[in-house]
C-alpha positions in Angstrom: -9.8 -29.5 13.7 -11.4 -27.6 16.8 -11.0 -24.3 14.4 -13.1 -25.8 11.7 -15.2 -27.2 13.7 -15.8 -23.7 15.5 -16.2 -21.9 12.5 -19.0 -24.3 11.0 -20.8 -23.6 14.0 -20.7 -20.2 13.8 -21.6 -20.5 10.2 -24.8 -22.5 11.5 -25.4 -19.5 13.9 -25.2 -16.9 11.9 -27.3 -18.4 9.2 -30.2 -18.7 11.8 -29.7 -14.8 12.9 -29.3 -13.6 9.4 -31.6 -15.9 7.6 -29.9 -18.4 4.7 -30.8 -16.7 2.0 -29.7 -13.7 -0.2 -30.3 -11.4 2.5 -28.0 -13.1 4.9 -25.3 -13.1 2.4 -25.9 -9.4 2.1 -25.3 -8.8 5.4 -22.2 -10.4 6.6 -20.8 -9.1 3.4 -21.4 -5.8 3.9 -20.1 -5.9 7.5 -16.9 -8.0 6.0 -16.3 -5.0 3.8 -17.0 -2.6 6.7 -14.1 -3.7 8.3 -12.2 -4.0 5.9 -12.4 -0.2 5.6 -11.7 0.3 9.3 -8.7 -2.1 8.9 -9.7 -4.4 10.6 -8.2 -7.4 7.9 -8.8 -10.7 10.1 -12.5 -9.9 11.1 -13.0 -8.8 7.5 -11.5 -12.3 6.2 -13.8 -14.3 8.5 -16.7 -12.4 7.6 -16.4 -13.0 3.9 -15.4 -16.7 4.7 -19.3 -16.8 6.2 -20.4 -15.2 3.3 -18.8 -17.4 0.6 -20.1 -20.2 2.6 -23.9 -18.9 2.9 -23.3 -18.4 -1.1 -20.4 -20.1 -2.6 -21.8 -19.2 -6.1 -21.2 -15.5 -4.8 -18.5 -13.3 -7.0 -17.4 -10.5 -5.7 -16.6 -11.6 -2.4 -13.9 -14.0 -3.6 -11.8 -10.1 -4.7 -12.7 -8.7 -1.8 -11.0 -11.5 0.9 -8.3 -11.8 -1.7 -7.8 -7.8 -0.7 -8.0 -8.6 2.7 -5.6 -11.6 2.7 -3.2 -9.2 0.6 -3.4 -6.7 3.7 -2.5 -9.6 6.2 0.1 -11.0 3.9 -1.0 -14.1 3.1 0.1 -14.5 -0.4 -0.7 -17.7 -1.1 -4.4 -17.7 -0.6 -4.8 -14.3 -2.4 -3.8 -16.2 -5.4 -6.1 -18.7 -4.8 -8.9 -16.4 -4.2 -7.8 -14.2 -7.4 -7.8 -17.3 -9.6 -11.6 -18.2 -8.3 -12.9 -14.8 -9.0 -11.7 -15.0 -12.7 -13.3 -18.7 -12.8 -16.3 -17.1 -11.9 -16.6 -14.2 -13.5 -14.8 -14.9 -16.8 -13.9 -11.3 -17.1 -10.5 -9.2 -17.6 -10.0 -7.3 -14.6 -7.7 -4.5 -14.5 -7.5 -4.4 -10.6 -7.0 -8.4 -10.1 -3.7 -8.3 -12.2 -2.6 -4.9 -10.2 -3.5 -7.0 -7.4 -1.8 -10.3 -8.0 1.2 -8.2 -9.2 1.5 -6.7 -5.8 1.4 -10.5 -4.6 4.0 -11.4 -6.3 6.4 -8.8 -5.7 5.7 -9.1 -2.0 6.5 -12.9 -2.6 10.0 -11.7 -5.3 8.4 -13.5 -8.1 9.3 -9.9 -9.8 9.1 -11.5 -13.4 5.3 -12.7 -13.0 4.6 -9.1 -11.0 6.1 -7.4 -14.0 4.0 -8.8 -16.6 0.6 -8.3 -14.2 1.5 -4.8 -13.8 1.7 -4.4 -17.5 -1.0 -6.6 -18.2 -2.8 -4.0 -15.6 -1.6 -0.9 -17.6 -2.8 -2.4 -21.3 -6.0 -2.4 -19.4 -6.4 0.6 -18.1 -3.7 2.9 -17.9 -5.0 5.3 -14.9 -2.5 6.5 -12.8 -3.1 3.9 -10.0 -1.6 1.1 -12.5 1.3 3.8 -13.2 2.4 4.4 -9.9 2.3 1.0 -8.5 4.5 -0.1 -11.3 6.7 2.9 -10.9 6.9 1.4 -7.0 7.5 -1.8 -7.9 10.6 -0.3 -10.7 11.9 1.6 -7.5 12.5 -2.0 -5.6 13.9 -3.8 -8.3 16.4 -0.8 -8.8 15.1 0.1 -12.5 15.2 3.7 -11.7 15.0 5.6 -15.0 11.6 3.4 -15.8 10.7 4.2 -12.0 10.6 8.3 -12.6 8.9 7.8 -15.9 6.2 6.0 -14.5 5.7 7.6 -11.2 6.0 10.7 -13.3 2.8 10.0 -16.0 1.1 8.7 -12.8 1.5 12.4 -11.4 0.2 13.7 -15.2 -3.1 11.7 -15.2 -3.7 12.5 -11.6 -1.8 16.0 -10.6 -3.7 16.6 -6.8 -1.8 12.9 -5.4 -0.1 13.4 -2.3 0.8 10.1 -2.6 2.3 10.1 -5.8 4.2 13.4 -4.6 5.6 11.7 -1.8 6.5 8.7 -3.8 8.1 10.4 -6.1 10.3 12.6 -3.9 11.2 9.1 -1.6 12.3 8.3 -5.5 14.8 11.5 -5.8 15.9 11.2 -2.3 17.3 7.3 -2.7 18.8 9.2 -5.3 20.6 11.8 -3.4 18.8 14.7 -5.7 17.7 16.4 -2.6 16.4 19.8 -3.8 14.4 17.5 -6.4 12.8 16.0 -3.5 12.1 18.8 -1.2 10.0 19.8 -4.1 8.0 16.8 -4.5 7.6 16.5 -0.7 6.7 19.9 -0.1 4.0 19.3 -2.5 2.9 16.4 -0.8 2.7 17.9 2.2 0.8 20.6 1.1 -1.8 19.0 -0.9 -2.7 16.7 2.4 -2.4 17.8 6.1 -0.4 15.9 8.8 1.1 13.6 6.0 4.1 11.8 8.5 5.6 9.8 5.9 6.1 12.8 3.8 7.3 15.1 6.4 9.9 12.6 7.7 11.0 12.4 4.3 11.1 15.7 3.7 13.3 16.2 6.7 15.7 13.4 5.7 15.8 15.1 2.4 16.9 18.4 3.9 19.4 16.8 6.0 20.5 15.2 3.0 20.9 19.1 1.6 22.7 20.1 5.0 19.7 22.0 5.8 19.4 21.6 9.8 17.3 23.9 10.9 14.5 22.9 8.3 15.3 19.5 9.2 14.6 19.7 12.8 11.5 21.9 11.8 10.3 18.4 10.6 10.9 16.4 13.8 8.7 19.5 15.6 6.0 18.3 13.2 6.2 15.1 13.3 6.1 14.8 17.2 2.3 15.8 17.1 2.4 13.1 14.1 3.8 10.2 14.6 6.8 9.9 17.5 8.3 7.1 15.8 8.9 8.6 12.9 10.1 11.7 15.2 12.5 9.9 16.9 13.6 8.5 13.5 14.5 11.5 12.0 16.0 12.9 15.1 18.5 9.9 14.8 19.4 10.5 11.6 19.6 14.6 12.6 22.3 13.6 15.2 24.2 11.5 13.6 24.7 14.2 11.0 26.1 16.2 13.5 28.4 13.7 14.9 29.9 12.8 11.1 30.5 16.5 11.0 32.6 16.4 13.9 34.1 13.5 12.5 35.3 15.0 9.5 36.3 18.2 11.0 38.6 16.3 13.7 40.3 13.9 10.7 41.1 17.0 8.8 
């Protein structure tokens, strides 16, 4: 009760700093999306909540807290915010079904998430549809339909770090190592000080008994990201400890 209560008063405030009409709405909007941008997801969510509520008749902002909801995973309200955007706008939208796909398979409704994801794709197949289903494949363990897709993604949009690095964390939970010291090396390559990719790059070369390269990696990623350092450098010692194992039991 106090929250709501504190919120319609700052509603009331902000209206008489920003002015109740179109240009009010304008503002807090744009600062919502601002900070969104920066990452800043709960600032962002109250901002477009002030916004909606200087304009409920207002469109666009109902996607854009559904985004920031998403980021602060809370699922249910970005599927009522998705649901009021298509009200509104009575439009198909490519990026609300890749959206609300995400939502469900962070919420293991995989079925529903399967059939947004191909809804998405019938759409518009660009390679942001492609690769977020070819994620999605990779968690439900449908890996032959995971490489296809993460693989056209890579066709329609060949410069993706991303995609690189997704699709060489694809061939290392395979075990196809020199696959994905390929893919990784790419990745790294195409975008400067990418951590995720160097640690698993370094995993991957571990996984190909390559030490040295492997340790390279954790050099890197200390000026990177130490947590991902020390990660790695578990995973690099325990190597060596399994192969002291093995040599002692035969």
């Amino acid at each position: 009760m106090k929250r709501k209560i504190l919120f319609q008063f700052m509603i009331i405030v902000l209206a008489m700093v920003l002015g109740c009409g179109g240009a009010g709405y304008k503002k807090v909007f744009k600062s919502g999306v601002k900070n969104f941008n920066n990452g800043d997801y709960k600032e962002a969510i109250k901002e477009f909540s002030i916004a909606i509520s200087l304009n409920p008749e207002g469109k666009e902002i109902y996607f854009w807290r559904a985004k920031a909801y998403f980021k602060s995973q809370e699922y249910p309200k970005v599927f009522r915010d998705l649901t009021v955007y298509m009200e509104k706008t009575k439009k198909v939208d490519p990026q609300v079904y890749l959206l609300r796909a995400e939502a469900y398979q962070a919420v293991k409704k995989y079925k529903q998430a399967l059939q947004d994801y191909n809804q998405g794709i019938n759409l518009e197949a660009n390679a942001e549809a492609y690769h977020k289903r070819g994620l999605f494949y990779i968690q439900i363990g449908a890996f032959k339909r995971a490489k296809s897709d993460l693989k056209f993604a890579l066709k329609l949009d060949e410069e993706n770090a991303v995609i690189y690095c997704d699709l060489g964390k694809y061939y290392f939970l395979r075990k196809q190592y020199k696959q994905a010291i390929k893919d990784l090396e790419t990745a790294v390559e195409l975008r400067e000080g990418y951590a995720l990719a160097h640690y698993f790059l370094g995993r991957s070369y571990l996984g190909n008994r390559d030490k040295t390269k492997a340790l390279e990696q954790c050099q890197i990623l200390n000026k990177l990201d130490l947590r991902l350092k020390n990660k790695l450098f578990h995973f690099y010692l325990k190597l060596d400890k399994d192969s002291v194992f093995n040599k002692r039991k035969y």
